[in-house]
N, C-alpha and C positions, 0 to 999 in steps of 0.2 A: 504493500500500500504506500499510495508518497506521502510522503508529511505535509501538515498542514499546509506549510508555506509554499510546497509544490503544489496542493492543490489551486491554493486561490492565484498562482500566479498564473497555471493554468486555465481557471475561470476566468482570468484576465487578458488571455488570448498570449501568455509569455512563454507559455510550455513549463519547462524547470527553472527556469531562470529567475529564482527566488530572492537575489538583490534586489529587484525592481518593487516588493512587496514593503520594506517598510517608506519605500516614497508615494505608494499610491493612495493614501489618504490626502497627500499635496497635490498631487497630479489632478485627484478628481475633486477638488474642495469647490469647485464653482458648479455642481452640480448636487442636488439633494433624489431626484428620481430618476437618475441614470439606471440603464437595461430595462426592466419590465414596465410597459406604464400603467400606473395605478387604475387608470380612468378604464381600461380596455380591463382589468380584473376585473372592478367594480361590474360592469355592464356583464362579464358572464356568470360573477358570481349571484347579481339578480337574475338572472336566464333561468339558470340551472338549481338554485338551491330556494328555500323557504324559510320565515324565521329567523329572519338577520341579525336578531338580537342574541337568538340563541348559539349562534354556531361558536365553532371554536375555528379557530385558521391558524396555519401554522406556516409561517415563511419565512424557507431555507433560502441564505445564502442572502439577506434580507436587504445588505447594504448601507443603506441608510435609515432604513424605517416607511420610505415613502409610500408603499404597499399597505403596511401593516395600519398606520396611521392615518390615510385616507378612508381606508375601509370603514376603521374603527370609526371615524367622523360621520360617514354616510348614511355605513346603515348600521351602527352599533354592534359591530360582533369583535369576539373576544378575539387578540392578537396574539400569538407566540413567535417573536422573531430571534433568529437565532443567526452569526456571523464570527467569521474566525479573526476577522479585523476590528480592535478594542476603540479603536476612533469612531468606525464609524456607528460602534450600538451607542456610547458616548451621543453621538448625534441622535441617534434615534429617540434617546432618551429627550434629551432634549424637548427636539419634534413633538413629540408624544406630550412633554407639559403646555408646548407653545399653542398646541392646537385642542389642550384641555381632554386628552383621552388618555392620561395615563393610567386610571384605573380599570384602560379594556387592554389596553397594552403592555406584554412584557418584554425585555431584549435580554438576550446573555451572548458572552463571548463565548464559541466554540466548536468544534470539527465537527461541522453537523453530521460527518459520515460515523462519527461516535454518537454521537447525542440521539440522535433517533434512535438508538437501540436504547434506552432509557425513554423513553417517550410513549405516553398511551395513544388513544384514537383524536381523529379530527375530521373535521366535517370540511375543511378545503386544507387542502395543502397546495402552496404557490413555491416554484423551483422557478425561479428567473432569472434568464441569462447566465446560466452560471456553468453551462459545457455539464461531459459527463460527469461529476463528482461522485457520481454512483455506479459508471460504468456506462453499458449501453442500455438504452432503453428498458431491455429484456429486466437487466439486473436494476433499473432506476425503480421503473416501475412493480416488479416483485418486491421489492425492498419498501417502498413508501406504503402500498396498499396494506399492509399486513397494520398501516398504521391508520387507514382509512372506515371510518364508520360506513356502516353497509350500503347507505344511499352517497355517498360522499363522492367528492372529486378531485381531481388532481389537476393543478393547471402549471404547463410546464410553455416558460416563453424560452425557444429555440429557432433553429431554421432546419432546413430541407433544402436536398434537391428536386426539382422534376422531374419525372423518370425518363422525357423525352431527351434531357440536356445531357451533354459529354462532359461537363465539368465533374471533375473528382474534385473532394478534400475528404482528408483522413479520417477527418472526427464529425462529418457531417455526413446523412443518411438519404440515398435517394428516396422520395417518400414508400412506395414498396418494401425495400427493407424495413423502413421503420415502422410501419406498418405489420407488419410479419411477427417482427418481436412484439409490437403492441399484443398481437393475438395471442402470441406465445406465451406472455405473463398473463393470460385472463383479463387480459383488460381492453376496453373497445373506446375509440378516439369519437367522443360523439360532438364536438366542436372545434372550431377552430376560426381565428381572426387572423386574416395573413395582411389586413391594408395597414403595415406597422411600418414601411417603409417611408422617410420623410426625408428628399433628398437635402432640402434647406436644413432642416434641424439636423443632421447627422453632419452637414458642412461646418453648421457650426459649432458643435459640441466636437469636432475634431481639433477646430481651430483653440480654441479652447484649452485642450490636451497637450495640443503642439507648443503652447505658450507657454504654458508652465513647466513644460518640458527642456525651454529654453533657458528659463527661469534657474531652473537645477541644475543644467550645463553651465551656467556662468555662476553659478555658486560651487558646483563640485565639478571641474575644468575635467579631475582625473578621472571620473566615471560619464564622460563623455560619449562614451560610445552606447553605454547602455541606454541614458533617455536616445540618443539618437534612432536605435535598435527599436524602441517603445515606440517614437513616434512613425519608424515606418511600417513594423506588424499595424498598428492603427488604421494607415492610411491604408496597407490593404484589406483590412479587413472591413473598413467602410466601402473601398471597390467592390470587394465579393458581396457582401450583402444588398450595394446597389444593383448588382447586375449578374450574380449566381448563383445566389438564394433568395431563398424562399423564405424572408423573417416571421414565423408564424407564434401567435398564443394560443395553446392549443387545451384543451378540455378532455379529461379519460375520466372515465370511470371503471368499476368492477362489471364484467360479462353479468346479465343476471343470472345465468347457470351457476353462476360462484357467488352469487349473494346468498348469508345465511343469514 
């Protein structure tokens, strides 16, 4: 298993390259709901569920809070957010007083790939943006359901290929594979929101990254190459998302042959 710090630098699009994790609370500090947007959970989690006040939601790999804290604002439901970077549950804390919902709201630091094995049932579980931390599909989704209340759901913002395109990447799924393992963990894809692509707002939350980035090169001359490194995995990975994938928020639940 990698460690912690390979994990998130991994959900950071950095692979191993675990120096770049204690700068990215600086790199991302002009940003409070970077990766999943709030507003597109909200909209399936009214779709799909009932009793807003009652649920429990639980969001891995949380960020900032921005998820867990909007939620809790809208429509009252209880938060568990969980992140292996201590700045940013710090923020969410925060968040969470600024916007008057800390008593639906909790954050802790920590290896959500440990902490869910401590964890009871939840009525949504939100994994955004944050790459396989759990593996592929097959093993994400076996892994999380076993933590899911029997009507409950899973909302996982990632991308896809289309099965017509020739683009490969390594750690992305044409949707047919991903698809396949869905079935293969008992689990069936009954939603998804793919109009997440915003070519304006991804320009400039690059710009953005690319600043601060510059910012760190003229404070730390000698690890120059690493933000350089950061800010061009960025810049391709905003090309492939504008033009090879498929950014989708996507909605599983349990097969009901597997509901007890």
């Amino acid at each position: 298993m990698k460690t912690l710090e390979e994990s998130i630098a991994t959900a950071m699009d950095f692979d191993k390259n675990t120096e770049i994790v204690p700068f990215l609370p600086y790199i991302l500090q002009d940003f409070w709901d970077f990766g999943t947007p709030p507003e597109i959970v909200i909209n399936l989690v009214q779709k799909h569920c009932k009793n807003y006040s009652n649920l429990n939601v639980l969001d891995l790999g949380c960020g900032k809070g921005a998820v867990s804290v909007k939620l809790a604002v809208t429509l009252s439901s209880k938060c568990l957010g969980i992140d292996g970077i201590s700045e940013f549950i710090e923020i969410s804390k925060e968040k969470a007083r600024e916007y008057k919902v800390e008593t639906l709201c909790r954050f802790e630091v920590g290896d959500i790939r440990k902490k869910i094995k401590e964890l009871d049932k939840f009525d949504v579980i939100v994994l955004g943006a944050i790459g396989q931390v759990f593996g592929d599909y097959y093993a994400t989704l076996t892994t999380l359901s076993q933590h899911l209340t029997a009507e409950g759901i899973i909302i996982i913002n990632d991308a896809y290929i289309e099965d017509t395109s020739t683009y490969q990447h390594p750690a992305v799924l044409p949707l047919r594979k991903l698809l396949k393992q869905v079935e293969q963990a008992e689990m069936e894809l009954i939603d998804k929101y793919t109009d997440v692509t915003d070519n304006e707002e991804y320009t400039e939350q690059f710009v953005k990254i690319e600043n601060r980035c510059k910012e760190l090169i003229a404070k730390y001359p000698e690890k120059s190459s690493l933000f350089e490194n950061y800010i061009q995995i960025q810049a391709d990975e905003y090309d492939e998302m504008k033009n090879d994938m498929i950014c989708s928020v996507m909605v599983f639940k349990k097969c009901s042959s597997t509901v007890k």
